[in-house]
Structure formats: structure tokens, C-alpha cells
N, C-alpha and C positions, 0 to 999 in steps of 0.2 A: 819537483817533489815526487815522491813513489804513490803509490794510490796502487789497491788491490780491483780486478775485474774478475768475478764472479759468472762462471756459466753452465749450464746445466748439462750432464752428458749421458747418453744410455748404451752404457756398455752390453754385450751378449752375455746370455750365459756361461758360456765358457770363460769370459774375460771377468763375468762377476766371481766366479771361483779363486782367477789369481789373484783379484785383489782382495778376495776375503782371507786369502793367506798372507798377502802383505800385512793388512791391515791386525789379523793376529801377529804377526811376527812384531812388527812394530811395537805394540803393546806389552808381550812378553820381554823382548831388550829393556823396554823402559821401566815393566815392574821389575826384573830381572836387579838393575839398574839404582833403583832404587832402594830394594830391599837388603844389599849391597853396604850400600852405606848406613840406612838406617840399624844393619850389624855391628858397620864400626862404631858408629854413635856411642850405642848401647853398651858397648862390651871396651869402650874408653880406649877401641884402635885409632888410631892416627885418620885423619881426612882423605880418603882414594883420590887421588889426582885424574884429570878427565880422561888422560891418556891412557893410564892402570886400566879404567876402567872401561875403557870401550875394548882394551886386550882381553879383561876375563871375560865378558859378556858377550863379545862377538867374534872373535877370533877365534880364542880358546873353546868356547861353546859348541863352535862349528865341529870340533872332533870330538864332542862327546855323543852317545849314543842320546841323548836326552833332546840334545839341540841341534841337529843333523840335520832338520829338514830347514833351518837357518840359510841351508846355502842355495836351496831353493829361491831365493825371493832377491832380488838388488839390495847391492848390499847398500846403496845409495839411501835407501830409505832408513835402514837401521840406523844409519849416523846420525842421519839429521833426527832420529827421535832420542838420540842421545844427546843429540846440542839440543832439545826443546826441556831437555830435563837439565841439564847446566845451568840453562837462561832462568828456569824457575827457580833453581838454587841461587843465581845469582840475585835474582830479585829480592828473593826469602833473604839473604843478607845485608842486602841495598835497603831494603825497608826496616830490620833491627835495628843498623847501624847510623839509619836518619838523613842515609844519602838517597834516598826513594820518595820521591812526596807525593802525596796523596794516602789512600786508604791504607793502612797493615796488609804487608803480603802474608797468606799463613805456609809451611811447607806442603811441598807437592804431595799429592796424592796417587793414590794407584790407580791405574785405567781399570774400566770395565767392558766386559766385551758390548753389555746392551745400549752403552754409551755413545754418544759419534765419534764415530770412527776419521782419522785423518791421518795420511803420511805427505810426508815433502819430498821432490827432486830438484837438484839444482841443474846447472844448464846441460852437466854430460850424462842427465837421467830422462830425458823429456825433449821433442821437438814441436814444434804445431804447424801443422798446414791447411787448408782450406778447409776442409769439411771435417777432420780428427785434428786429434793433440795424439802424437803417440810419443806410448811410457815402456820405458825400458824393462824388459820381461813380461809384459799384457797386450802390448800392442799399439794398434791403433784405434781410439775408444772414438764414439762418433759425438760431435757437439753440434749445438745449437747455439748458433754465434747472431747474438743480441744486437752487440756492438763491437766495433773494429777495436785492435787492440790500437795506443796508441804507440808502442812500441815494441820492440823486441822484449820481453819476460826473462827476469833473471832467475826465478824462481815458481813451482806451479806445485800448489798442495791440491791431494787430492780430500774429497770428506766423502761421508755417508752418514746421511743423520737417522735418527731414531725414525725417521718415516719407512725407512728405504732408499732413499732417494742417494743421485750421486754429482757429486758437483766437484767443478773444476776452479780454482782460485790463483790467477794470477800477479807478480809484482811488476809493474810497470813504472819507465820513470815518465812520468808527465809534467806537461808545461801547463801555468796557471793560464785559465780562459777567462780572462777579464769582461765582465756585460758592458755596453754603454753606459757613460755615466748617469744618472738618476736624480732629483733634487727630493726625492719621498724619504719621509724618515715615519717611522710607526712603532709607538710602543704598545709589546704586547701582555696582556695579564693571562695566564693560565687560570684554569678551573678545572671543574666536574661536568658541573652541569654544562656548562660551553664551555668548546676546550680553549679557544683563546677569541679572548675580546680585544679589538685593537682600538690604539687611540681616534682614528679616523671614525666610529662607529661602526663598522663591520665585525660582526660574530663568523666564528665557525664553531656547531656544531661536535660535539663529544661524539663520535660512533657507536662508543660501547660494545666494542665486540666481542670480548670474552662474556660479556652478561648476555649478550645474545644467543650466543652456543654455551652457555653453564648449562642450563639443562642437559642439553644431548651430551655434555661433556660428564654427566657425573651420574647418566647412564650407561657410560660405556665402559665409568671408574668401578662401577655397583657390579659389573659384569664382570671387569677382568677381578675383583676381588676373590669371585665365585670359582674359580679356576682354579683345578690342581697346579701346583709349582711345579716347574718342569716339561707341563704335557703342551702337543703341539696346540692344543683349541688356546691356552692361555697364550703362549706366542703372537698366534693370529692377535689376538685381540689385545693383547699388546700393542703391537701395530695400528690397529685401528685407533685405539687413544693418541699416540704419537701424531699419525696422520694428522687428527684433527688438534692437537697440539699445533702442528706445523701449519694448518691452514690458519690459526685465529693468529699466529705473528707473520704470516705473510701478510692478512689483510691491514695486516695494525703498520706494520713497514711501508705496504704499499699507501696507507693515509698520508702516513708522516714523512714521505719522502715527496711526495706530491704538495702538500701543504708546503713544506719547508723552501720547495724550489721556488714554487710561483710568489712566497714570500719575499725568496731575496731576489727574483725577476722584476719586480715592481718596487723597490724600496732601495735605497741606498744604503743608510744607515739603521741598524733596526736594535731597538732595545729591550730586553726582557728580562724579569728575577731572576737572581741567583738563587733556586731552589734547594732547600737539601734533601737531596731524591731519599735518601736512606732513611733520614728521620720522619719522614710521609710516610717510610712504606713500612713504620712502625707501630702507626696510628690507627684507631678502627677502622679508617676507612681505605686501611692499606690496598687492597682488592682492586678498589676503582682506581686508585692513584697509580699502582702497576699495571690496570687496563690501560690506563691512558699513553702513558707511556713518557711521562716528560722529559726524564734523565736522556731518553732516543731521542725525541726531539732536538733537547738542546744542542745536542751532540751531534746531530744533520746541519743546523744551523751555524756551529761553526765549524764546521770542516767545509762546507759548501762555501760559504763565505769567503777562503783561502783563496778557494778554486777560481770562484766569479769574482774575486777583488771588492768583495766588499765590506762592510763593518759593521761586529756585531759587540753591542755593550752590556754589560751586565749590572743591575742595582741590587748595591746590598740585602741580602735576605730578612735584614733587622728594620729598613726603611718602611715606614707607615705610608702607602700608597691609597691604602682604603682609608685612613684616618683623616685627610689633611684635603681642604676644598682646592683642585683644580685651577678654579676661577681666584682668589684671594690668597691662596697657601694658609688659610687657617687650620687648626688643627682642632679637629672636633670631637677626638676621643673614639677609642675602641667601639665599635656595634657588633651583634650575634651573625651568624651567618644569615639568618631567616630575614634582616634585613635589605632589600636589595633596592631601595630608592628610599635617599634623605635629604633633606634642605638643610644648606649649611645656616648655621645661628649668625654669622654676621652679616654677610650677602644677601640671605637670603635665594640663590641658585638652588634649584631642585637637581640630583645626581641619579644618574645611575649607577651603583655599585659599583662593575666591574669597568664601564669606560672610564671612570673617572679614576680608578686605578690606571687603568692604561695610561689616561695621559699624564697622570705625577709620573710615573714611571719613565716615559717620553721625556719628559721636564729635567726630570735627576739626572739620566742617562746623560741630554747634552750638557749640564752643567758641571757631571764630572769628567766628561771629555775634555773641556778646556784644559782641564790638570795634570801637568806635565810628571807632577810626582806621585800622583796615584793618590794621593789622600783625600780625604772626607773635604768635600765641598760645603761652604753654607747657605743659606736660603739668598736668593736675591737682593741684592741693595735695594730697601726701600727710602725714599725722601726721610728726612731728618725734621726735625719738630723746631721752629724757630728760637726755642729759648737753648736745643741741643748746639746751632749751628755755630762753628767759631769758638766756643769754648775751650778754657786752658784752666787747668789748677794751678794757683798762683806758687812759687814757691818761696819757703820761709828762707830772706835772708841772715847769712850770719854775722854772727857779730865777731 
């Protein structure tokens, strides 16, 4: 399978100059590019073909006095920011036409220069050796190599994000690293307050780390407000927001990638709700449910899962995991949240809220494993009532 490696690289300043011109140039072909067709749209011309259009935008461009310094930069990168603007056209029609599942694609948008910046080279733009990766017309930039690659790279995007910062992103094809096999299966309930309680009785702790830095984050919002547009101090302190932008989802990354691994290092099978991230984060307490981050989580757990050969299942988002007792599968009705220990009415078992969701959740998970066709599983075979057993409705005969 391909898998992208990520690494960090600190180019000089002379070499941050050329790919500040890359990275305009780049930008320019793609709005260039864009604004292009959304002419023909509008004015009811005909659809520019991708080939039309990479001739006016970068070929013909090159000899006008307007886009001259176009031939400045590889031309490597211009292409591929016109295949990323294709791929989004394609998408944008993939998803009208109901061949794209998942969310609505909306059409592309125009780059902006205070955005992250990223171009692509494919193999004859780029080589990497021990200590650099060097890029055709910048050079040899220096990296910090984490981890080995595990192969040869068919492709390496360069970024810069709103901090400053500059990273290197590779495609590599990799083979799945299967764990030892395991007999632990754990289901997990997500929260707020604890971000996941698991069947076994183990909590882990919510972080909270955008509420931890909200303050110092919305005085440095209250600052850059006070700032003329334009001037270098707003800059600066632009910057300074981004940075600390960038530090509260690195730390929320580095939780949830740590979590997620030692999850599937310990557990074989592991099950957890199908959340709907989007209708959370429309909710008042959308804030924390974006701090938390669950949509990233899930999305660790299974792409990880691939990697290490293991299995991850998901229960319907409709299923009553807090409703229904654990220990007898009674169903005891909706509680407020401010509930978080009840004794169920037939048993009599005293619960904890969120384990006891964990382990319906466990429970469902294996029982719609067994199902080959994907559908709705029913509750457990219970014993039958002696006057049920054997029973036939007689039928009338005719005459």
C-alpha cells in the first residue's frame, strides 16, 4: 500500500527565497487556471480541455511580459499544480454526479498567498540522499530524518504552513507490518469529560488542549485585531497566532497517535461508535467535540489497523449503548447526561455510565461480526417459555 512520510526540513535563506517563488508561481498557474474556466462557465464557452489549458497558462504565459518570471522556477511544479486543480474538478463532478460517496465536493477555490503553501515534484524534480532531499532549481535543502524511508519515493510535496515552518512529504509503497496475534478485544465509548472509557474498565483522560491555551490564544486574536492591515507589526503577529495554532494540533496529534497505537498494540479486535463528527460539531458544545478530536482518532485507528493487521468495528450511531443493562440486555430508557451511575430495574446491577456503554458496544460489535451480509443483527437467543416450545398453528383443512 502507499503511505505518505512526513519530515521536517530547514532550508537557508537564499533557498527560502526560491521556494517563496515557487510557491507563488504555483499559486498564480492555479488561480490563473481557474479563473479560466470559471470565464467559460459564465460567458456559456465551451469546457477548456486540461491540455488547452496548461498551453495558455504556462507556455503561452511564459512569453508575455506579465508571466516572464514563470520561467524562473521548474516547470515541474506548475504541472502538477495544474493536475491538483483537475483532480478537484474531477472530484467537484464525481460527487454531483453521485459517483463520489461521502460528503458533497463544493468547487475549487482560489489560493491565497497567507495560506499553506505546497508544491509537488515527481521523480525527474527531486532526489534524496543522506543528510538533504535535493529539489530541482533550490537545491539541496537539509532534513531531519525521523525515520528511514521504507522505500524509494515516487513523489515528494513540498509545504509551508501558516507558522513558517517547512516540511517535506513523501509517497512510498509499503508493505503491511502485521503485530503478533492477540486474544484482547475492547470496546470503546468516546466522551468529553473522559475521552474514551473502555470495556475492560480503563479511562483515558480528555487533555483539553485548545481550552488550555484559549486564553493566551484570544490574546494574541485581541492583538492581531488592533493592527493596521498591511503593516509589518500585523504580520509578525500573525505569525505568532499561527504558531500557536500549530502547537495546540501538534499536541492534540501527538495524544491521539500515541493513544491509538498502544490501543491496537494491546487489543486485536477493537470496537467503537460510528460517530457523526459533523453533526457534533454543530452542537453547543461543538468547541470541545473539535478539541477532542474524534473524527482524527477514528481515522488513526483505522488506517493503523491496515498497517498492523488488525480489526476495527464500528456500531451504529442509532444503537442505545447507555440505554440497555450490560449484564441482562434490558433496556431501561433514555437518562440526562448529569446521570452517570444507575441500577438497572430488573437485575438490579448498579452501572457506570460510560463502561457500561463500552461494553454493549463490545457486545454489538462481536455480534455483528458474525454477519456475513452486513445487516442489523438481533439481540441474543434467550431460552424459550415452556408453553412457547414446539408450538405449530394448526392449519384449516379444506374441504
Amino acid at each position: 500500500m502507499k503511505a505518505r512520510f512526513r519530515y521536517r526540513i530547514y532550508p537557508h535563506p537564499g533557498q527560502r527565497v526560491l521556494l517563496a517563488k515557487m510557491f507563488g508561481c504555483a499559486r498564480v498557474v492555479y488561480n490563473d487556471a481557474l479563473k479560466l474556466r470559471q470565464h467559460a462557465y459564465d460567458n456559456g464557452l465551451p469546457y477548456i480541455r486540461d491540455t488547452e489549458l496548461q498551453k495558455q497558462v504556462i507556455t503561452e504565459a511564459k512569453k508575455t511580459p506579465e508571466r516572464a518570471w514563470l520561467c524562473e522556477v521548474s516547470s515541474v511544479a506548475l504541472i502538477q499544480s495544474l493536475q491538483d486543480l483537475h483532480q478537484a474538478f474531477r472530484n467537484f463532478f464525481d460527487s454531483v454526479t453521485g459517483k463520489r460517496k461521502g460528503a458533497k465536493v463544493g468547487l475549487p477555490r482560489f489560493k491565497k498567498k497567507t495560506d499553506k503553501q505546497a508544491i509537488r515534484f515527481t521523480r525527474n524534480g527531486f532526489k534524496v540522499h543522506s543528510e538533504s532531499v535535493y529539489i530541482a532549481k533550490v537545491g539541496h535543502l537539509p532534513i531531519s530524518w525521523s525515520r528511514p524511508l521504507p522505500s524509494e519515493p515516487s513523489s515528494v510535496t513540498l509545504i509551508k504552513d501558516r507558522a513558517g515552518r517547512y516540511f517535506v512529504s513523501f509517497v512510498c509503497e509499503t508493505a503491511v507490518q502485521p503485530l503478533p496475534s492477540t486474544n484482547g478485544t475492547v470496546g470503546i465509548d468516546l466522551g468529553l469529560k473522559t475521552f474514551a472509557t473502555f470495556s475492560n474498565g480503563e479511562k483515558q483522560d480528555n487533555p483539553r488542549i485548545f481550552r488550555k491555551l484559549e486564553r493566551k490564544l484570544k490574546r494574541l486574536q485581541r492583538s492581531l485585531s488592533r493592527k493596521i492591515k498591511g503593516s509589518k507589526n500585523r504580520n509578525k503577529q500573525r505569525h505568532k497566532v499561527a504558531r500557536l495554532h500549530a502547537r495546540i494540533a501538534d499536541k492534540r496529534t501527538d495524544f491521539l497517535h500515541k493513544l491509538s497505537t498502544r490501543i491496537l498494540h494491546e487489543n486485536q479486535v477493537v470496537v467503537v461508535e460510528d460517530l457523526c463528527v459533523k453533526g457534533l460539531g454543530r452542537t453547543r458544545l461543538a468547541k470541545s467535540f473539535q478539541d477532542a478530536g474524534f473524527g482524527k482518532f477514528l481515522s488513526m485507528l483505522e488506517a493503523k489497523a491496515i498497517k498492523y493487521g488488525r480489526e476495527v468495528l464500528k456500531v451504529g450511531r442509532f444503537f442505545a449503548s447507555s440505554q440497555l443493562c450490560s449484564n441482562c440486555q434490558h433496556k431501561d430508557g433514555p437518562k440526562p447526561l448529569w446521570v452517570r451511575r444507575w441500577c438497572c430495574s430488573v437485575c438490579q446491577v448498579e452501572h457506570e455510565r460510560d463502561e457500561n456503554a463500552a461494553k454493549n458496544i463490545l457486545a454489538q460489535g462481536l455480534r455483528e461480526r458474525l454477519n456475513a451480509c452486513g445487516a442489523s443483527v438481533g439481540p441474543l437467543a434467550t431460552k424459550a417459555a415452556g408453553y412457547e416450545a414446539g408450538t405449530r398453528l394448526k392449519q384449516k383443512q379444506k374441504c
